[in-house]
N, CA, C and O atoms as a GROMACS GRO file, in nm:
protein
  380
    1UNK      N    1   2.079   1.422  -0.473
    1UNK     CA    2   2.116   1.282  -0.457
    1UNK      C    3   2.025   1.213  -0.356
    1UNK      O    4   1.957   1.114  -0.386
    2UNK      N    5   2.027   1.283  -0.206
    2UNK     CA    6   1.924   1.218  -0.144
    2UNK      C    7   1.796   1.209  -0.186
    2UNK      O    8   1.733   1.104  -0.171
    3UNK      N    9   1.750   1.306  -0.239
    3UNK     CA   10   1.579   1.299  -0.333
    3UNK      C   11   1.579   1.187  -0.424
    3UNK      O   12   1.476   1.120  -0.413
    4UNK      N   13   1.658   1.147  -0.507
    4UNK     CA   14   1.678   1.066  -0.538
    4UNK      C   15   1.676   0.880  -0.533
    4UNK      O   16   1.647   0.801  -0.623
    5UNK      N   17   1.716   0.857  -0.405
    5UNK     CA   18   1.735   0.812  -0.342
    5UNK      C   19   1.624   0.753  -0.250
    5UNK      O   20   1.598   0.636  -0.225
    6UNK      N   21   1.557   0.890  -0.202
    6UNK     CA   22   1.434   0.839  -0.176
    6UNK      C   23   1.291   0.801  -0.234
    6UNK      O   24   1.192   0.754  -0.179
    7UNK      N   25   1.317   0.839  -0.362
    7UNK     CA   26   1.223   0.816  -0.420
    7UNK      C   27   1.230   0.637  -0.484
    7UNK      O   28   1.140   0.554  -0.466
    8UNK      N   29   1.327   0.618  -0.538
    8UNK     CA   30   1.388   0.502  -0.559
    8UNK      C   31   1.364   0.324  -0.416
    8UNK      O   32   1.341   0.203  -0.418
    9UNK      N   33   1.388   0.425  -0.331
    9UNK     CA   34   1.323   0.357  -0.208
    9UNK      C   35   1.167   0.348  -0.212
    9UNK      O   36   1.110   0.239  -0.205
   10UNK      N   37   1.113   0.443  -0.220
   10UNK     CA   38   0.934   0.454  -0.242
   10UNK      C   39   0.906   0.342  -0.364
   10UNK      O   40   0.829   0.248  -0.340
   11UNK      N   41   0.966   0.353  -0.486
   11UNK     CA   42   0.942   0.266  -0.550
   11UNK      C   43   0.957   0.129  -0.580
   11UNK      O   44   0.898   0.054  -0.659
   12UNK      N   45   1.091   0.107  -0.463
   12UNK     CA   46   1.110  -0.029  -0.445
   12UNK      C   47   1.011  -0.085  -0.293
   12UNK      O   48   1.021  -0.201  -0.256
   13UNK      N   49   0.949  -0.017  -0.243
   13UNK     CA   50   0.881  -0.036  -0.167
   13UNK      C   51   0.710  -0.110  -0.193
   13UNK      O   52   0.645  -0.196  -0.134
   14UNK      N   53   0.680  -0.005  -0.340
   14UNK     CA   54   0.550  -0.023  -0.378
   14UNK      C   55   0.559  -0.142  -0.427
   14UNK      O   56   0.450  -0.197  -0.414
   15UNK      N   57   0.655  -0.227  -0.490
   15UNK     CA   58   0.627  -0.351  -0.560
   15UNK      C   59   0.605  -0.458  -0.425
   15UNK      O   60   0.549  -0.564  -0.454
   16UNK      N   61   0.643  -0.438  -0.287
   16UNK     CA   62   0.630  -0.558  -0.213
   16UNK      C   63   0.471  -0.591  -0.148
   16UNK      O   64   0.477  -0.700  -0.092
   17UNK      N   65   0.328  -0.529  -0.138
   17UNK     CA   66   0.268  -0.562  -0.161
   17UNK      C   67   0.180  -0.659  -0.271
   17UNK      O   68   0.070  -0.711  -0.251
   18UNK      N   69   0.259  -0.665  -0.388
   18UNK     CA   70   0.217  -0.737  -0.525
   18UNK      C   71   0.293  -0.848  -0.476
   18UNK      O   72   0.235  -0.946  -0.430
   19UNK      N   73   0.404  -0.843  -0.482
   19UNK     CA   74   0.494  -0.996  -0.419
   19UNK      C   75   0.373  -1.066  -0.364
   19UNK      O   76   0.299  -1.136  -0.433
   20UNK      N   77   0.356  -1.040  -0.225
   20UNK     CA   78   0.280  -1.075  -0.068
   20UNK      C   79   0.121  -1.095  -0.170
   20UNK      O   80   0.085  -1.210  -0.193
   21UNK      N   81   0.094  -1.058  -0.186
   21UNK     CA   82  -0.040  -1.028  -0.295
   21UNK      C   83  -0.040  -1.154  -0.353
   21UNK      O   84  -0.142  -1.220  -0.334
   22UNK      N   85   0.044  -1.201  -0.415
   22UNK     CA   86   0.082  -1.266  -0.533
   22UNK      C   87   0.114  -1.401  -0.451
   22UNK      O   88   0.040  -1.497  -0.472
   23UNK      N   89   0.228  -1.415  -0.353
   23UNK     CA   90   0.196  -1.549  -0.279
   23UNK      C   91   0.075  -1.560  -0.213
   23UNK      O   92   0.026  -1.660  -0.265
   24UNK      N   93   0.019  -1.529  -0.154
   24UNK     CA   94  -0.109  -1.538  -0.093
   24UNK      C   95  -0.234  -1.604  -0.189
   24UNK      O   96  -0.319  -1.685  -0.151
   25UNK      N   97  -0.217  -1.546  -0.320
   25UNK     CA   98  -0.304  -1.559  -0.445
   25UNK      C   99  -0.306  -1.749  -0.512
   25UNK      O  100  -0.385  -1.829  -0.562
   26UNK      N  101  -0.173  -1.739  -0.471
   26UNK     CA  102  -0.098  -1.858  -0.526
   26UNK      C  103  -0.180  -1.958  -0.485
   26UNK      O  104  -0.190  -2.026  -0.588
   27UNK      N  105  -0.259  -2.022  -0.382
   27UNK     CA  106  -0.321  -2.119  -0.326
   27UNK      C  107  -0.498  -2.068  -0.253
   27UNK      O  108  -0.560  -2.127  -0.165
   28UNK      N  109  -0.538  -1.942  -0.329
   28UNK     CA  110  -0.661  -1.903  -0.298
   28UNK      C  111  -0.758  -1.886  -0.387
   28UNK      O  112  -0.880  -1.895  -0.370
   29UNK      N  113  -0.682  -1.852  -0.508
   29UNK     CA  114  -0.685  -1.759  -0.634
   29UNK      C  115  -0.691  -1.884  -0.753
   29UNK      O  116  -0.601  -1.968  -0.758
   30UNK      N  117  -0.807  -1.888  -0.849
   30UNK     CA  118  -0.814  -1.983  -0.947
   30UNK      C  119  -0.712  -1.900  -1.047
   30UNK      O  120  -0.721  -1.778  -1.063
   31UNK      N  121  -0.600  -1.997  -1.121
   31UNK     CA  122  -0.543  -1.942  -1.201
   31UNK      C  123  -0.556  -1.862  -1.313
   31UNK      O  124  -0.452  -1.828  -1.371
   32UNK      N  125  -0.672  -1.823  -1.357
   32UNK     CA  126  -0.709  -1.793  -1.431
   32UNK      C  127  -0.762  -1.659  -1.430
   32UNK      O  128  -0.754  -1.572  -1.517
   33UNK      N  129  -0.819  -1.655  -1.311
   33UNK     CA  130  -0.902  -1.533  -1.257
   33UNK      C  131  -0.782  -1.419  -1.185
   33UNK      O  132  -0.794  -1.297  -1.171
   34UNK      N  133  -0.668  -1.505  -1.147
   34UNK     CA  134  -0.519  -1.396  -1.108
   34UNK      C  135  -0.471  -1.353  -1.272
   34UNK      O  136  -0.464  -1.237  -1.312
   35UNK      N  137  -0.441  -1.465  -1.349
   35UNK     CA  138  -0.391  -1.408  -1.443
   35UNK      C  139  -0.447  -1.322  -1.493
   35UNK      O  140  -0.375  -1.224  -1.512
   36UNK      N  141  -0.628  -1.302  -1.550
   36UNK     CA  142  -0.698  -1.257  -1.559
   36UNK      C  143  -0.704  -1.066  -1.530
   36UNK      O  144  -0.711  -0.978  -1.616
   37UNK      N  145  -0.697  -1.051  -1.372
   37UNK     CA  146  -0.697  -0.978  -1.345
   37UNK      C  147  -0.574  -0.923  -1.305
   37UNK      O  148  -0.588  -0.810  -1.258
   38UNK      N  149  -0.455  -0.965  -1.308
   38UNK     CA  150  -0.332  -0.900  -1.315
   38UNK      C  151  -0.271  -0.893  -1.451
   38UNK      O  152  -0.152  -0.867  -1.468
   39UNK      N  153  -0.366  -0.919  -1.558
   39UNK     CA  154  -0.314  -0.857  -1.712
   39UNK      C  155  -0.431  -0.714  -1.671
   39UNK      O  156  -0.407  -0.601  -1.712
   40UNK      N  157  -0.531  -0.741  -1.602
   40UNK     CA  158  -0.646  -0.610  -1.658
   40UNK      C  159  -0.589  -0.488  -1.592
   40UNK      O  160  -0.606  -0.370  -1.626
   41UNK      N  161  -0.510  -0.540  -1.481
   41UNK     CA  162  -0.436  -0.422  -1.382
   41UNK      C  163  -0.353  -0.347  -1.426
   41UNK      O  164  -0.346  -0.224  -1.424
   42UNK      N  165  -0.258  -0.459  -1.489
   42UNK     CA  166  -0.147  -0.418  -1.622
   42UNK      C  167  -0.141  -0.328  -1.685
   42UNK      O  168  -0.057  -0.237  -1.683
   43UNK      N  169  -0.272  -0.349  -1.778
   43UNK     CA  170  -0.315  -0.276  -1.854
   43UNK      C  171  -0.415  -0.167  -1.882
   43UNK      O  172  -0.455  -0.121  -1.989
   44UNK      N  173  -0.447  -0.136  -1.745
   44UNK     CA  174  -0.543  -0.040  -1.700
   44UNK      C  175  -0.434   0.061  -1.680
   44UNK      O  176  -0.425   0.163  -1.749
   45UNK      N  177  -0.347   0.024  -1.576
   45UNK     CA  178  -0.233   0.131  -1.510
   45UNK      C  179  -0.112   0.170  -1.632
   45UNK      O  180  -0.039   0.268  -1.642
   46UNK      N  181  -0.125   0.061  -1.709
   46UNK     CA  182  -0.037   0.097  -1.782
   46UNK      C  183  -0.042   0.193  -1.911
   46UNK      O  184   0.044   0.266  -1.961
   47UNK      N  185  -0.203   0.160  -1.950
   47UNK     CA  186  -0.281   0.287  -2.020
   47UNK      C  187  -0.302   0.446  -1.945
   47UNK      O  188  -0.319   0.555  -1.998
   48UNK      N  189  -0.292   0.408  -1.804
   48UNK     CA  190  -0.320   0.585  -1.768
   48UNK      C  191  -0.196   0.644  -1.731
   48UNK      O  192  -0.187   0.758  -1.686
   49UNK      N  193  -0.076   0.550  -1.754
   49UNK     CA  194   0.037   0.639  -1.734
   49UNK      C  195   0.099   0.642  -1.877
   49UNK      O  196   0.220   0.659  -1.894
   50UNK      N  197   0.047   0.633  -1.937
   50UNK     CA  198   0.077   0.617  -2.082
   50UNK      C  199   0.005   0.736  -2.151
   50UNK      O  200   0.083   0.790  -2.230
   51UNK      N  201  -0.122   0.795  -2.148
   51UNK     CA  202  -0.221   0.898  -2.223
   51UNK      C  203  -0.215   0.955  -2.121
   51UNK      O  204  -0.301   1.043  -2.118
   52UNK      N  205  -0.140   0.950  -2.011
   52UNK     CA  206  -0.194   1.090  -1.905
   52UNK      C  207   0.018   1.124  -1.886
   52UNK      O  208   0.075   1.163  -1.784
   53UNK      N  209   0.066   1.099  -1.990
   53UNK     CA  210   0.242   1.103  -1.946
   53UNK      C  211   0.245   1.254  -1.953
   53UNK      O  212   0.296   1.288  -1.846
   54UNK      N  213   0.220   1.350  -2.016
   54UNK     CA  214   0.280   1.468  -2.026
   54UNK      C  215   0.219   1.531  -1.891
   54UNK      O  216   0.277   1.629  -1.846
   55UNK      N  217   0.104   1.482  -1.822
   55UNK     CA  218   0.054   1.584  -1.719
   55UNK      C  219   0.118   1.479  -1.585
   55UNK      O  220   0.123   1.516  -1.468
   56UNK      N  221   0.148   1.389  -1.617
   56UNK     CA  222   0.186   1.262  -1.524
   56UNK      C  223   0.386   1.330  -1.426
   56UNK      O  224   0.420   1.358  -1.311
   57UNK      N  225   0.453   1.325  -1.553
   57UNK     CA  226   0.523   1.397  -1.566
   57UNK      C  227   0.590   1.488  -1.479
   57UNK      O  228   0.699   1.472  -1.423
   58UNK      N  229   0.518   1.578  -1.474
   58UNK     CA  230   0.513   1.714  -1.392
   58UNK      C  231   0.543   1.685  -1.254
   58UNK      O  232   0.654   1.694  -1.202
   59UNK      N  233   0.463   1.657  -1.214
   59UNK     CA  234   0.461   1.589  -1.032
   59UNK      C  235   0.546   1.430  -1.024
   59UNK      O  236   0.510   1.325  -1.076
   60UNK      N  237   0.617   1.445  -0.976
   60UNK     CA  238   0.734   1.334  -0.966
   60UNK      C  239   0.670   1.234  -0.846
   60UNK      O  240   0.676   1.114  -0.872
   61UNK      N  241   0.617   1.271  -0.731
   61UNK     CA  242   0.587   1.169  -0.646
   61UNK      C  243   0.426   1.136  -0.764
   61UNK      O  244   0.415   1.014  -0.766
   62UNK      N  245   0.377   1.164  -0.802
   62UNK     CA  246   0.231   1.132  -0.883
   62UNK      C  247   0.248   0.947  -0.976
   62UNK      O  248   0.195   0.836  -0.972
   63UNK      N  249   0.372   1.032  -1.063
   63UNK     CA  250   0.402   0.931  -1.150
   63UNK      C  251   0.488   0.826  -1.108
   63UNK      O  252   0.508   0.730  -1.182
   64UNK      N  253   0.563   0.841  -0.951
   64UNK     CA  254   0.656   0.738  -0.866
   64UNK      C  255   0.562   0.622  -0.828
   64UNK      O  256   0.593   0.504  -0.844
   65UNK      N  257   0.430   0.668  -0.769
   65UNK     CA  258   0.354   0.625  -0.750
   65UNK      C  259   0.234   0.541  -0.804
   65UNK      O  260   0.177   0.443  -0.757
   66UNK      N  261   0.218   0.605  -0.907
   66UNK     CA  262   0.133   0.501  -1.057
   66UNK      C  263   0.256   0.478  -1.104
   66UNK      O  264   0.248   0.535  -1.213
   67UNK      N  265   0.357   0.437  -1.100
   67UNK     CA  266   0.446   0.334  -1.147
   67UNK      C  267   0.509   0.229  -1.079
   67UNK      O  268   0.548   0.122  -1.124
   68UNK      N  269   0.516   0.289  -0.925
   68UNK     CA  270   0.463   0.172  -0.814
   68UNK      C  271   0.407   0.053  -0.806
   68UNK      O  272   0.443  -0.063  -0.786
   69UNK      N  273   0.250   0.146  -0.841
   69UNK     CA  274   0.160   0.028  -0.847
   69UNK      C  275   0.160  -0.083  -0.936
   69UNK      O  276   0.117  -0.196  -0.913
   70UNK      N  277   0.247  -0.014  -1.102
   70UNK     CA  278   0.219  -0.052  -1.216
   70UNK      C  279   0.331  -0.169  -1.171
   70UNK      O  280   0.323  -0.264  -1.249
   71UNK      N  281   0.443  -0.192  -1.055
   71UNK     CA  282   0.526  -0.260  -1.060
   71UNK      C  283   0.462  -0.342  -0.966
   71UNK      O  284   0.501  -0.458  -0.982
   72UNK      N  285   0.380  -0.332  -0.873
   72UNK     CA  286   0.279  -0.416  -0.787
   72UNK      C  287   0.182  -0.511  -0.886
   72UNK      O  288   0.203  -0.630  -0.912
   73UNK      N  289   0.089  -0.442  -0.926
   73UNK     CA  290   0.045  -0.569  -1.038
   73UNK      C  291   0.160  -0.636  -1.128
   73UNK      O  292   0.115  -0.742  -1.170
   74UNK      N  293   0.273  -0.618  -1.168
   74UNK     CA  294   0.346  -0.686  -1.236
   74UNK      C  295   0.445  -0.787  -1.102
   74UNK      O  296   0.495  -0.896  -1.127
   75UNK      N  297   0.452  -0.738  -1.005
   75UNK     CA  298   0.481  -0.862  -0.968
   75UNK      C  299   0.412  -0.940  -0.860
   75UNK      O  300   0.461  -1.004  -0.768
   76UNK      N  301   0.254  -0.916  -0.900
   76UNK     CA  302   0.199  -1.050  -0.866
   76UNK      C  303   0.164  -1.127  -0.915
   76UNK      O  304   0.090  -1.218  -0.877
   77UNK      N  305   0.251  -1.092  -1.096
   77UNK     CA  306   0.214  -1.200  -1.225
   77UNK      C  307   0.385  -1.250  -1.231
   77UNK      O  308   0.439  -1.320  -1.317
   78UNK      N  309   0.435  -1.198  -1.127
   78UNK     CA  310   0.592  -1.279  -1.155
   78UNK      C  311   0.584  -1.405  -1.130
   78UNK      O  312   0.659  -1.456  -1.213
   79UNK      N  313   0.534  -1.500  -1.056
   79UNK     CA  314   0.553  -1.641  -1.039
   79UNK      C  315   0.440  -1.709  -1.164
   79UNK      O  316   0.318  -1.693  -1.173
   80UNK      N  317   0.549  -1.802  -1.264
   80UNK     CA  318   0.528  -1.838  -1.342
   80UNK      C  319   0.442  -1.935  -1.329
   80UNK      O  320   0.388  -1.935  -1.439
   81UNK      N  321   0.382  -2.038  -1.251
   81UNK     CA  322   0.271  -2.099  -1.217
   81UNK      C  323   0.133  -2.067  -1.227
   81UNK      O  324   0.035  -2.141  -1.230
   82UNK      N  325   0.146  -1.905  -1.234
   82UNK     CA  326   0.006  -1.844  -1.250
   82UNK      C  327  -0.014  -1.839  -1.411
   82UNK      O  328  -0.125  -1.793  -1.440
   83UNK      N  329   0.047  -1.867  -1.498
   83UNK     CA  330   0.038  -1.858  -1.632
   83UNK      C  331  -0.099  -1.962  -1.670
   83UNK      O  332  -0.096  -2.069  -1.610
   84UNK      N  333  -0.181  -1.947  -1.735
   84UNK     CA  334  -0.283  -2.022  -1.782
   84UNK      C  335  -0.236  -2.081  -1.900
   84UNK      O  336  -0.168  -2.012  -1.976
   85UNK      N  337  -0.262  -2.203  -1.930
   85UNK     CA  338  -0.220  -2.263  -2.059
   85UNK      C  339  -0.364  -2.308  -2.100
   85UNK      O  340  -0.455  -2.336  -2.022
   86UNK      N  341  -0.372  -2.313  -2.282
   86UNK     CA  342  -0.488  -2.327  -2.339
   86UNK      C  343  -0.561  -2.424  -2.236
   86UNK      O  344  -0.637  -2.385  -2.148
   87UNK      N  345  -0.525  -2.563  -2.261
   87UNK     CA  346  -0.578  -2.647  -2.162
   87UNK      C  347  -0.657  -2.607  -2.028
   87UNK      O  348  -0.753  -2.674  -1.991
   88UNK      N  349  -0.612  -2.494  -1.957
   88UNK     CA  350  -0.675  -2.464  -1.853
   88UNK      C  351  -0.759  -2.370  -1.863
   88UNK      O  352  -0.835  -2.352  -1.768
   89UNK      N  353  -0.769  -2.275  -1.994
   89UNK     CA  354  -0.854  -2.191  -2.044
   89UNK      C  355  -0.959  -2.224  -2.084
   89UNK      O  356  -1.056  -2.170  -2.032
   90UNK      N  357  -0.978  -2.308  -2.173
   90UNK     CA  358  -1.081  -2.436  -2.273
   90UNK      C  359  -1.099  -2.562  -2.225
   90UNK      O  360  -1.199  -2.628  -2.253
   91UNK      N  361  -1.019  -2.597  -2.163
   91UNK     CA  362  -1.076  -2.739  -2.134
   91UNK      C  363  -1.078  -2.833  -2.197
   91UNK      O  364  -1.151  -2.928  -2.170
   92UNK      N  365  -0.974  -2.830  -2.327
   92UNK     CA  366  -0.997  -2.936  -2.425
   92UNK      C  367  -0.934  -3.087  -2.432
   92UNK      O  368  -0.913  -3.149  -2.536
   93UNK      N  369  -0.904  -3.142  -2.278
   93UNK     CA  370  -0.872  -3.258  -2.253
   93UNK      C  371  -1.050  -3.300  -2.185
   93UNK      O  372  -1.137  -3.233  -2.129
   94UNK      N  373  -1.038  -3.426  -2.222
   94UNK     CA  374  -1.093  -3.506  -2.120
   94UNK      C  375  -1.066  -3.553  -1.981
   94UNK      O  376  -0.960  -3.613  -1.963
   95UNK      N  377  -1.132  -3.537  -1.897
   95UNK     CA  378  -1.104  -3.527  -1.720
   95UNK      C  379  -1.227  -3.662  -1.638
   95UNK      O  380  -1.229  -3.677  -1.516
   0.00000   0.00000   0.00000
């Protein structure tokens, strides 16, 4: 139960750098280039815990930890402001 417990803590721990990450980003960070690179993070981490699951697996702090992170890049795409809309992708208004 306590192992448990603490691990659960470790993992609610790893997402608060992405938060802090993620406000900070909010007014530094062109929207495009966060969204950008918090889909590539996404989906980088989310591919190696995905083709590496059966050896991932095994070691419990390994995979607490690349799933950590995987919850760190996901929530520094939680504030919906960072979303790019075509318009800001293309440019297809006049300015």
């Amino acid at each position: 139960m306590t192992v448990t417990i603490a691990w659960l803590l470790l993992l609610a721990t790893l997402s608060i750098p992405g938060t802090l990450l993620g406000a900070w980003a909010t007014s530094h960070v062109n929207r495009k280039y966060q969204l950008c690179s918090g889909f590539l993070g996404y989906t980088v981490l989310g591919l190696i815990i995905g083709l590496a699951y059966t050896h991932v697996t095994r070691y419990t702090g390994v995979f607490v930890v690349l799933y950590g992170l995987y919850l760190t890049v996901g929530c520094k795409l939680a504030d919906l402001r960072h979303f790019a809309t075509l318009t800001d992708i293309y440019r297809l208004g006049s300015r």
